[in-house]
C-alpha positions as a LaTeX table, in Angstrom:
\begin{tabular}{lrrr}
\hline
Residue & $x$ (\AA) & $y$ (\AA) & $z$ (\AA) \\
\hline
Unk1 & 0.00 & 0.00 & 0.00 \\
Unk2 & 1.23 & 3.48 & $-0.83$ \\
Unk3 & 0.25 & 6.72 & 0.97 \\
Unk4 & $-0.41$ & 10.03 & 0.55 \\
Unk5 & $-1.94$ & 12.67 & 2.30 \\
Unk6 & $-5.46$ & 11.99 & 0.25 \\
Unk7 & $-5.38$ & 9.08 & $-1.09$ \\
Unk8 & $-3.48$ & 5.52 & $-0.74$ \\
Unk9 & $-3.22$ & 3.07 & $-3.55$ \\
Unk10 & $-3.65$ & $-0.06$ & $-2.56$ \\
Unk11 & $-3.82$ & $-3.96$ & $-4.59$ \\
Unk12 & $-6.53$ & $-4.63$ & $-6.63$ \\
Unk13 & $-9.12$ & $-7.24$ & $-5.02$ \\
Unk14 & $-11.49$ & $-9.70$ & $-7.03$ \\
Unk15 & $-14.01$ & $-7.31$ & $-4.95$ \\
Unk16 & $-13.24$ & $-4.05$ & $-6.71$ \\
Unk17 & $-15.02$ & $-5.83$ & $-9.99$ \\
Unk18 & $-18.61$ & $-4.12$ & $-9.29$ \\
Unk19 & $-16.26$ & $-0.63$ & $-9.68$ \\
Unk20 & $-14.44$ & $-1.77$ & $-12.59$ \\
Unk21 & $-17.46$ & $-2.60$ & $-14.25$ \\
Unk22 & $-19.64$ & 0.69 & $-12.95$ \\
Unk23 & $-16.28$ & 2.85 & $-14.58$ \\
Unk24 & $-15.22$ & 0.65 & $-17.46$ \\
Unk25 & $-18.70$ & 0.99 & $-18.84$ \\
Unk26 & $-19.74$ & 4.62 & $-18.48$ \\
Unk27 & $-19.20$ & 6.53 & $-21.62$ \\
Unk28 & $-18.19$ & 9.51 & $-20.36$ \\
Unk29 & $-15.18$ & 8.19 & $-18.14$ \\
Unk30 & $-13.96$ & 5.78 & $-21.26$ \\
Unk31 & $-13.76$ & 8.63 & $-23.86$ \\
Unk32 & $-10.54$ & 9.48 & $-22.66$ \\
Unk33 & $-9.09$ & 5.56 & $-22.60$ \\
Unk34 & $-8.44$ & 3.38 & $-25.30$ \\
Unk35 & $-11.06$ & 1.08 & $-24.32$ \\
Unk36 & $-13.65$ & 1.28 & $-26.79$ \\
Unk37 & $-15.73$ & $-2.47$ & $-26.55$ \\
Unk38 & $-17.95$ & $-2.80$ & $-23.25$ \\
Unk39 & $-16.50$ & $-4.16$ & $-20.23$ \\
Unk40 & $-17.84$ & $-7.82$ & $-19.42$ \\
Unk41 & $-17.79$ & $-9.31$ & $-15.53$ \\
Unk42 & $-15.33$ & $-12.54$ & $-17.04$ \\
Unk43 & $-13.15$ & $-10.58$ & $-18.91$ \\
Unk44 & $-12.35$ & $-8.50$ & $-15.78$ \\
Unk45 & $-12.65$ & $-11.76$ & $-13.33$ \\
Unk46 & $-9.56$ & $-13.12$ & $-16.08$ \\
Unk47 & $-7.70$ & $-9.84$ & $-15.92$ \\
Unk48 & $-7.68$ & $-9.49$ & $-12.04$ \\
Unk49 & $-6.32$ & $-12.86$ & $-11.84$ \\
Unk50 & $-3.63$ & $-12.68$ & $-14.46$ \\
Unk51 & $-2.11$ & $-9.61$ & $-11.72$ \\
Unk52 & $-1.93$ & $-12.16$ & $-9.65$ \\
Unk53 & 0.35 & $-14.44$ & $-11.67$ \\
Unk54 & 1.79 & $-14.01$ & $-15.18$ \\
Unk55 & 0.58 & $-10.23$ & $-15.21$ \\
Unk56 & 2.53 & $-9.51$ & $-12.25$ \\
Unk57 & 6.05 & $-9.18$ & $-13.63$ \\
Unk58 & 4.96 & $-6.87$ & $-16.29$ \\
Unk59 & 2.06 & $-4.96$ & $-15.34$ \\
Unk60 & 1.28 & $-3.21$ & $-11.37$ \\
Unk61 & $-1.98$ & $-2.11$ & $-10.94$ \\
Unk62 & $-3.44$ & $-0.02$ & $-7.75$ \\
Unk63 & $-6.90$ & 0.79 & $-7.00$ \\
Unk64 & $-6.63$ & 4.80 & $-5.73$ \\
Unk65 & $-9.01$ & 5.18 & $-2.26$ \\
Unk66 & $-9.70$ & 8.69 & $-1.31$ \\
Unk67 & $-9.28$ & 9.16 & 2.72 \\
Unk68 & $-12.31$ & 10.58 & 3.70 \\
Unk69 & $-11.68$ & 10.99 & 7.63 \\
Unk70 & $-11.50$ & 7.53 & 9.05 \\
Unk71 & $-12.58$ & 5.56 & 6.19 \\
Unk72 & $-11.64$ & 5.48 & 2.43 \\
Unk73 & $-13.52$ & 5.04 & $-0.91$ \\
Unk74 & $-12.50$ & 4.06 & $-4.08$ \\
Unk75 & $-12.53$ & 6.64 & $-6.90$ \\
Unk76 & $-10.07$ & 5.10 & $-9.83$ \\
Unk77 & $-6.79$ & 3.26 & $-10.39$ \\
Unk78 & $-3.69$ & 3.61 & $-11.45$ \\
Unk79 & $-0.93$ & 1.25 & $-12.67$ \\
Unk80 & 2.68 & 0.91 & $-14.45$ \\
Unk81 & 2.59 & $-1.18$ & $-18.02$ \\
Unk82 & 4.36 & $-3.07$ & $-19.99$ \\
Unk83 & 7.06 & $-3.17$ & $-17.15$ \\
Unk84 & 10.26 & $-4.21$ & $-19.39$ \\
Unk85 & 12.96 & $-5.61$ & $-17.23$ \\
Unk86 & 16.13 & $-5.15$ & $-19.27$ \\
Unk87 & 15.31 & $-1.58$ & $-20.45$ \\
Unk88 & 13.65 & $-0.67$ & $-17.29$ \\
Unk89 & 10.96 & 1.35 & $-18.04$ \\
Unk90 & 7.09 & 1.40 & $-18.20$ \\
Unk91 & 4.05 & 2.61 & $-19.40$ \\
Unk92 & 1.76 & 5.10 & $-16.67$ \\
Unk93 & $-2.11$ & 5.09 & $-16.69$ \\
Unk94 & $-4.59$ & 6.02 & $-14.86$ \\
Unk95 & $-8.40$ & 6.91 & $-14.37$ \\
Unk96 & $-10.26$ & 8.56 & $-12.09$ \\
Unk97 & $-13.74$ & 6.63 & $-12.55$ \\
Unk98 & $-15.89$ & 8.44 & $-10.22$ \\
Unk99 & $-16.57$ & 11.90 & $-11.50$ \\
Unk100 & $-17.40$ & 13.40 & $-8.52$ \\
Unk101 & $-13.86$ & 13.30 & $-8.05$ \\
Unk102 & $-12.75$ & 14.55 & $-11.00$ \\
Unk103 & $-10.72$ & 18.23 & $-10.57$ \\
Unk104 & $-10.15$ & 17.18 & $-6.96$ \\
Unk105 & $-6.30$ & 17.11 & $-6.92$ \\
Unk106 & $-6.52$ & 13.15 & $-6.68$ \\
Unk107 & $-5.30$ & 11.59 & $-9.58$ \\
Unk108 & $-2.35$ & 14.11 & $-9.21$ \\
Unk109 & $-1.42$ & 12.77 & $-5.88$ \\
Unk110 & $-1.98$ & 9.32 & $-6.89$ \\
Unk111 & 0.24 & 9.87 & $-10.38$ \\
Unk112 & 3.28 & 11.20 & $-8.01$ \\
Unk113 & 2.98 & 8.19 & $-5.43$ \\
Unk114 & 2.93 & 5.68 & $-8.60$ \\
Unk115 & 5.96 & 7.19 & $-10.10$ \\
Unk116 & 8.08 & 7.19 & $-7.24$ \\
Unk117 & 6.72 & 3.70 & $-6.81$ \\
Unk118 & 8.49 & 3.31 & $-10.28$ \\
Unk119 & 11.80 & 4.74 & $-9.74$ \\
Unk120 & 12.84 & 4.09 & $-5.85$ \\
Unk121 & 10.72 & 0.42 & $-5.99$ \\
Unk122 & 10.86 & $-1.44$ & $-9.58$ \\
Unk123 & 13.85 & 0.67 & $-10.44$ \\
Unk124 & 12.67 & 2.06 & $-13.35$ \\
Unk125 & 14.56 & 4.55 & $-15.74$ \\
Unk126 & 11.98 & 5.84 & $-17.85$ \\
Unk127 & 8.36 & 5.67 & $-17.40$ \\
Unk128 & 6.16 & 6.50 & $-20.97$ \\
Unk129 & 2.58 & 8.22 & $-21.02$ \\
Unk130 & 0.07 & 9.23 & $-23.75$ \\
Unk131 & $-2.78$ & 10.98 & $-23.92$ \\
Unk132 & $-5.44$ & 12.18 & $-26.64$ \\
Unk133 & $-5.25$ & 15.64 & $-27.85$ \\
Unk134 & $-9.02$ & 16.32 & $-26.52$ \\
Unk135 & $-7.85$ & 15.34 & $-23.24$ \\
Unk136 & $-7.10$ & 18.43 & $-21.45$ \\
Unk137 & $-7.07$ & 17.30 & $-17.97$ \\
Unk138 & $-4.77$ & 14.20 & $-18.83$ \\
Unk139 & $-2.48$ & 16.66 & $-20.51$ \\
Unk140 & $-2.31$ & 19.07 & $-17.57$ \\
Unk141 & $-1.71$ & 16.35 & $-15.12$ \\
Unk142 & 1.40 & 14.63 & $-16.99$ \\
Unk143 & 3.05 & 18.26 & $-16.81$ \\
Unk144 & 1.97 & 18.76 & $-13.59$ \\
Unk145 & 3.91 & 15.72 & $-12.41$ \\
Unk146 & 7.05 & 16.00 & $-13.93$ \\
Unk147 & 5.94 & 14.11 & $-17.67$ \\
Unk148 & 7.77 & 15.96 & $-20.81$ \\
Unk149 & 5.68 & 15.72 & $-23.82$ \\
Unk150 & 7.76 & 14.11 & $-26.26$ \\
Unk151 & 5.87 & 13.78 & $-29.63$ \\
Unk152 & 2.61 & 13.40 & $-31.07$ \\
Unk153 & 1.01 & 10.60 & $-33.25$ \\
Unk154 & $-0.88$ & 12.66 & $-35.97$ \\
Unk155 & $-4.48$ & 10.94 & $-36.30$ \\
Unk156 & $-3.13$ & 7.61 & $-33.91$ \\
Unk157 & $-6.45$ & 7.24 & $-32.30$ \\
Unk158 & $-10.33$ & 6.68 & $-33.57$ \\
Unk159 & $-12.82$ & 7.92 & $-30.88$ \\
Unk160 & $-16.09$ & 9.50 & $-31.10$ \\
Unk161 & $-16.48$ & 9.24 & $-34.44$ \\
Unk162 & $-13.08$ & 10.89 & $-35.42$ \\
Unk163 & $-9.35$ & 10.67 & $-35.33$ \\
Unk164 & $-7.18$ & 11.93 & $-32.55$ \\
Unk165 & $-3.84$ & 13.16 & $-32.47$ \\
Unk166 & $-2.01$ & 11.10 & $-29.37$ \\
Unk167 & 0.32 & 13.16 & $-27.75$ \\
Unk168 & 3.41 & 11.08 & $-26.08$ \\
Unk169 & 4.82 & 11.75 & $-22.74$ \\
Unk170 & 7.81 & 10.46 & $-20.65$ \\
Unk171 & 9.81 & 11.17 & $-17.81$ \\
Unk172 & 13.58 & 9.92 & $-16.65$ \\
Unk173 & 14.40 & 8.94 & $-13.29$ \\
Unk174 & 16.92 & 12.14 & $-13.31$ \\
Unk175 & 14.24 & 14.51 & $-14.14$ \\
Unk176 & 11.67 & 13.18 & $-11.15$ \\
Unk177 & 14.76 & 12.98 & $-8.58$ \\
Unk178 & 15.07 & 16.63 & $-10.09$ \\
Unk179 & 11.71 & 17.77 & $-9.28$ \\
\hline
\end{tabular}
């Protein structure tokens, strides 16, 4: 478990399904991910067990709880990708899935304690990002943490009936210790 002082991240349990599902399938939350097909209860069941065995040397995944006084609730998750072990690096992601969190400060607390997680834990050099152009709060939270946009994929992405640009992010253990 990782803490901050408003959220902790914390494993993912076969119990944090029923969230998966309520955030995995709301359009609004998944116009800014990849995911595009509808989020079944097996296909997650399979996926929360894979982190659990040959997932979990190449992909860390944290459900983000907000500390509301005494107790906490889950509002999103987080994780680090594609975890290579000869390069080390990583791909970041998150989501805030309850939008009555959203432009809280969360996922920004959550993104730091992930990628220090990445650089003083897994020993990671370089952790990678991306975002879609339309994505303004994704954008402003990669800066805000320390991500340098690095390119952009002209027309990368199909969503909502149109191509997206996807603009490509990444920061160096250097630049974080720098920060």
């Amino acid at each position: 478990m990782l803490k901050g002082k408003s959220v902790l991240l914390r494993q993912v349990k076969r119990s944090d399904i029923s969230y998966f599902l309520k955030w995995f399938n709301d359009s609004e939350v998944i116009q800014y991910l990849c995911l595009y097909l509808p989020m079944t209860e097996m296909a997650e069941e399979k996926y929360i067990e894979e982190l659990g065995t040959t997932r979990a040397k190449s992909d860390v995944r944290f459900v983000i709880e907000v500390v509301e006084g005494a107790s906490t609730k889950p509002i999103g998750n987080c994780g680090l990708h594609e975890i290579n072990a000869k390069d080390h690096s990583a791909n970041f992601g998150i989501v805030i899935g309850e939008k009555d969190y959203w432009n809280k400060g969360y996922g920004t607390e959550a993104a730091r304690l992930l990628i220090n997680y990445g650089f003083q834990q897994l020993n990671l050099h370089r952790i990678s990002s991306a975002a879609f152009d339309f994505n303004e709060r994704s954008i402003k939270l990669h800066k805000k943490v320390g991500f340098r946009e690095e390119g952009r994929l002209r027309e990368a992405m199909f969503k909502n009936g149109q191509y997206h640009d996807e603009v490509q992010f990444g920061i160096l253990r250097e630049e974080w210790r720098g920060l």
